[in-house]
N, C-alpha and C positions, 0 to 999 in steps of 0.2 A: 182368792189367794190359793186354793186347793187346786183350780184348774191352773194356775201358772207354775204350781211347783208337781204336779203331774206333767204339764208339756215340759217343762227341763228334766223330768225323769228320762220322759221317751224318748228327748234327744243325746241323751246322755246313755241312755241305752242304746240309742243305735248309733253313738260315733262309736261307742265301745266296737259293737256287733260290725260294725267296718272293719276296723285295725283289727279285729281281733278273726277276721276273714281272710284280709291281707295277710296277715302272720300265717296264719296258717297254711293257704294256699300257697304262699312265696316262699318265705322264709323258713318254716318248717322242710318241706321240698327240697331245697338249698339244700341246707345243713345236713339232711338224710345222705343226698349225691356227695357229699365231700366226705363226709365220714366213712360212704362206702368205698370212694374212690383209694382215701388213704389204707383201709384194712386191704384191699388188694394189690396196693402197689409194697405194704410189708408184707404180705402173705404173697404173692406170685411175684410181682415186678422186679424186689429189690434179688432173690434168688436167681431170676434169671438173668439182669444186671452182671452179679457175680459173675455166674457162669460164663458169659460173653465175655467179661473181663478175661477170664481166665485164660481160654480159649483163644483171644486174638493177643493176649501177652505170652504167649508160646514163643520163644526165642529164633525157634527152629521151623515156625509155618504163622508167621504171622498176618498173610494173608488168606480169607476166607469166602468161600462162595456160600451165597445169602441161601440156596439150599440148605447145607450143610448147618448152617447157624440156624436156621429154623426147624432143624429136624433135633440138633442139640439142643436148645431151647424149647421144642415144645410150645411154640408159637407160629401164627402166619405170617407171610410176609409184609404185612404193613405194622403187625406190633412187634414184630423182631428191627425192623428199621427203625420205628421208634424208640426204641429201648438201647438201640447201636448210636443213636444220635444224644442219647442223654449218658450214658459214658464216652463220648466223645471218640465216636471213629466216624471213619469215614467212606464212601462209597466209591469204587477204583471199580475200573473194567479187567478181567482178567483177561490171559492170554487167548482162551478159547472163546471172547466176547461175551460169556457172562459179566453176571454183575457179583461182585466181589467189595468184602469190606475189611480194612485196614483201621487201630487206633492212628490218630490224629499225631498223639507223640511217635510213631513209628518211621510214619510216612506223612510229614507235615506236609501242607498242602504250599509251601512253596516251592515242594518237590515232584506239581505234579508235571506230565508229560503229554507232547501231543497226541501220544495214542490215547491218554486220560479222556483229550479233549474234546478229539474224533471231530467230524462233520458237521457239528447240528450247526 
């Protein structure tokens, strides 16, 4: 009797010692990356969001070359595009063939143009 209620100890100890490896490695990890993710997108993302807002609702220069917007923002060019794509602009070619970004309500994109569409 004492050797059957030792081996369901040990197996009971080690499904514990599974899940509880599982958790940790997996799901622990997890939870860490989202929590950091979200303190950086209110601590840097959502400020420079703003900022982009602000900058491409300008009345008066509503279009912007992706330099410009990266040197205002303080980011590189792939998480300044990212961040232009989650307030909702959009990517236009400008007249000297850079690349240039417009909000979406400005320059809807049923308005775009064959030079938009170019060659490719």
């Amino acid at each position: 009797m004492e050797l059957m209620i030792a081996i369901a100890g040990g197996f009971a100890g080690g499904v514990l010692g599974v899940i509880g490896t599982i958790f940790s490695s997996y799901y622990g990890p997890r939870k860490m990356e989202e929590w950091r993710e979200k303190r950086k997108a209110e601590k840097w993302d959502n400020p420079r969001k703003e900022l982009l807002l602000k900058i491409l609702s300008d009345p008066e220069r509503q279009l912007r070359s992706i330099e410009t917007l990266c040197r205002i923002s303080g980011t590189n060019g792939e998480e300044c595009r990212r961040l232009l794509i989650e307030i909702e602009a959009r990517g236009i070619r400008l007249k000297d063939n850079r690349e240039g970004w417009v909000l979406i309500k400005n320059k809807p994109l049923s308005e775009i143009t064959e030079d938009e569409i170019g060659n490719d």
